[in-house]
N, C-alpha and C positions, 0 to 999 in steps of 0.2 A: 567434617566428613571427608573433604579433597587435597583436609592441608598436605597431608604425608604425600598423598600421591602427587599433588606439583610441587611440592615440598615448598608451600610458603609456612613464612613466618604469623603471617595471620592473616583471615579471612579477607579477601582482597576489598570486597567491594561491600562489606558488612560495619567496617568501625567508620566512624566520622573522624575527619581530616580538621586537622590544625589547620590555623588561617593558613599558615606560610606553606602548607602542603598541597592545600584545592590547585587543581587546575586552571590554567591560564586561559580559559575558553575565551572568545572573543565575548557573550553577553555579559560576560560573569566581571571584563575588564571595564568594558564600557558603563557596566552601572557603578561598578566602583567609581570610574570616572565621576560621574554623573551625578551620585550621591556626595563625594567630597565638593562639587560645586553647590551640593545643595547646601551643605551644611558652613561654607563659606559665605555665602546669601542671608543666613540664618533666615530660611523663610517655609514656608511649605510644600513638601514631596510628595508624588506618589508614586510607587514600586505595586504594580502589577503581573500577575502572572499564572497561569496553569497551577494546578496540583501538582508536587514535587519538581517544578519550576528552579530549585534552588533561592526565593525568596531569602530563607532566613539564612542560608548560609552567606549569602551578599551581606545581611542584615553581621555578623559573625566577623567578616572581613571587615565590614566598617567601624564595627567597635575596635577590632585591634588595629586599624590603622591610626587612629586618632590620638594626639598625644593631652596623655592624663594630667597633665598642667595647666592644659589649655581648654578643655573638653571634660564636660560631661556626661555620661551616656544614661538612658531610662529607659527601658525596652518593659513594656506593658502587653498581655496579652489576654487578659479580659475587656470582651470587646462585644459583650451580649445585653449586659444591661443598660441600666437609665443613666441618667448625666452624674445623677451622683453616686452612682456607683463607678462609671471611670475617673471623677475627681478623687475617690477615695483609691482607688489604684494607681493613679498616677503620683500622691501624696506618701504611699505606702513607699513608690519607688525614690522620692524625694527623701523620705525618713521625715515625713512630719507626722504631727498627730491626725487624728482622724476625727473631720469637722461631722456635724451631724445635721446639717443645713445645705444647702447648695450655693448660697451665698458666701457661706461663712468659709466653705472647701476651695472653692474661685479665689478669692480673697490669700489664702494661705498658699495658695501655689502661686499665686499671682508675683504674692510679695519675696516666697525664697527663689525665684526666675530672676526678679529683679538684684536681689541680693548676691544671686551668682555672679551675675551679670555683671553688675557694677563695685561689688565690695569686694566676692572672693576673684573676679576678673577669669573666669570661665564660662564657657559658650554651653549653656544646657540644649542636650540635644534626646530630644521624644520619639521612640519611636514607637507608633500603633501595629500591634501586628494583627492579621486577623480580621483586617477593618473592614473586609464586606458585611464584616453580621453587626457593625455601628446602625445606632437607631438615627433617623434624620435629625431628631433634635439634638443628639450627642455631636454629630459631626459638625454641624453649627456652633455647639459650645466651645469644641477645640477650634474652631476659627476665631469664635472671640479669643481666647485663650491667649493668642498669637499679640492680640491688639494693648503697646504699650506705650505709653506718651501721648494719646490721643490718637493713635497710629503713626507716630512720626519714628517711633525707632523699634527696632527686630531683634526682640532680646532670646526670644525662643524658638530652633528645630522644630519643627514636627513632619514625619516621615508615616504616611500611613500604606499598612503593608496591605494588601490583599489577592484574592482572587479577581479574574480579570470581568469581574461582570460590577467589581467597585467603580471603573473606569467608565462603564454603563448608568451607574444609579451617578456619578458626578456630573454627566452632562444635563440630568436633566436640570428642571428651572427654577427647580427647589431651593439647587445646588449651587445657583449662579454663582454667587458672593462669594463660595468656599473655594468654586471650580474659577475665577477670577485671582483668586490669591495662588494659585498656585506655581509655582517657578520652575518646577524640573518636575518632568513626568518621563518614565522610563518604562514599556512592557518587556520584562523577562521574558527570553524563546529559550529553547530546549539546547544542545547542541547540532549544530550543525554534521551534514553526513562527512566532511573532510576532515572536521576536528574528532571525531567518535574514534579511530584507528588511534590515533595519539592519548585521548583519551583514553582508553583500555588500557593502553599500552603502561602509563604513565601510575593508576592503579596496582598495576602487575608487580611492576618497580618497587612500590612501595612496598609490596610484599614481599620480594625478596625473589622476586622472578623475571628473568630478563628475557626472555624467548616467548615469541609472537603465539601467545596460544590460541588466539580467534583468527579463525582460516575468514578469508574476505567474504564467502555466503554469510555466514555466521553473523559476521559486522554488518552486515546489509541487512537479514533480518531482524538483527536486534535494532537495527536503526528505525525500520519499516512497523516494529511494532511497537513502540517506544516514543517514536518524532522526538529520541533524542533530550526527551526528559530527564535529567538526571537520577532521583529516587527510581522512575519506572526503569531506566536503563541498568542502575546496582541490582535491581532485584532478578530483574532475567536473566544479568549476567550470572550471579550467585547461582543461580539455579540453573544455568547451561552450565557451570563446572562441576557441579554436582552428577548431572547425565554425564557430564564427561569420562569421571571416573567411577563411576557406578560399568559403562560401557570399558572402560580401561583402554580407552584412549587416551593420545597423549596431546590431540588439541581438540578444540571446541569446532565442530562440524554446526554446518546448518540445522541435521535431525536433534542437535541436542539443545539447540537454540528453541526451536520447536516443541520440544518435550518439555522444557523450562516456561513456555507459554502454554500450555496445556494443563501444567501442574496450576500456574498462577489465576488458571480460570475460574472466578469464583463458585 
């Protein structure tokens, strides 16, 4: 609808970005940080955060930083059923068969972890995404999971993704043993109101636009209705360029900022 009128090359804040394109945000570095330590540990994560938080885009960066010699990735996102039903997706993502037992599903994931592990000499690495809607007994099972030599050696990642009330259901005392194993715990935040101006900015670019089309209200209100969430920040942005040139102006005002939240009101 606005490409002609700022004459970008594509929708600025509509396609998803290549690792090597995402923004340098300061959460978005530190969990990468923070995850390559986990996954150096080989031990258990958890990445918590908001609705459109950028979760799986971290998740996105992490797979392509990892070199495919050394690493192997399993990004799982059925995360509603019983234990044997995440053995049999996690199995799925391994490329084994599909056991019909819950013992017999353990056992087969057990032994090709190990077989990464020590035969082909890659680091398997799990990740749950999704994992606040895990049942208590599920999340218990992936701890055993982790448990190989008697517990003496760390042959398997596991990173569980979720919303931040996962970070809630892990303290309690249910959870001790799980929430005890775990080695790096990260909450995802939105962007910050300093980083939001570069961020636009850096969008813009990608599009094939290099001139400041968000006047500073604009960036203020999108930051004030948004707290800098990433997904809710694309979407008002989208939608303040669209009032923009509907209005046939030639940057984003406060009012169109505003109009683009009104539209998104459900």
């Amino acid at each position: 609808m606005y490409l002609t009128h700022f004459g970008f090359t594509h929708y600025p804040f509509e396609r998803e970005l290549l690792a090597d394109e995402l923004f340098a945000a300061v959460s978005l570095t530190e969990a990468q940080a923070r995850l390559q330590h986990l996954v150096e540990l080989r031990g258990i994560g958890l990445m918590t955060g908001e609705v459109g938080s950028g979760k799986t885009t971290v998740c996105r960066r992490l797979a392509a930083s990892l070199h495919p010699g050394l690493y192997r990735l399993f990004y799982v996102t059925l995360s509603t059923g019983n234990v044997l039903d995440m053995y049999k997706a996690i199995a799925w993502e391994l490329g084994l068969p599909i056991e019909r037992n819950r013992a017999a599903a353990y056992r087969s994931i057990h032994t090709e972890v190990t077989r990464l592990s020590l035969e082909a000499r890659q680091h398997p690495v799990l990740i749950i995404d999704e994992a606040h809607h895990l049942r208590n007994e599920v999340l218990e099972d992936l701890r055993l999971l982790t448990n190989y030599a008697m517990d003496a050696e760390r042959r398997l990642c596991v990173l569980l993704v979720g919303l931040t009330e996962l970070r809630r259901r892990l303290a309690m005392a249910v959870h001790e043993s799980l929430a005890q194993r775990i080695v790096v715990r990260y909450h995802l935040s939105g962007l910050s109101r300093e980083e939001l101006p570069a961020y636009l900015t850096h969008r813009l670019q990608l599009a094939g636009c290099t001139l400041p089309l968000f006047e500073p209200p604009a960036i203020e209100a999108l930051f004030h209705a948004t707290a800098g969430l990433p997904r809710k920040l694309n979407r008002a942005a989208h939608y303040a360029l669209s009032a923009a040139a509907l209005a046939r102006t030639r940057q984003v005002g406060a009012e169109h900022v505003q109009a683009a939240l009104d539209e998104l009101q459900p």
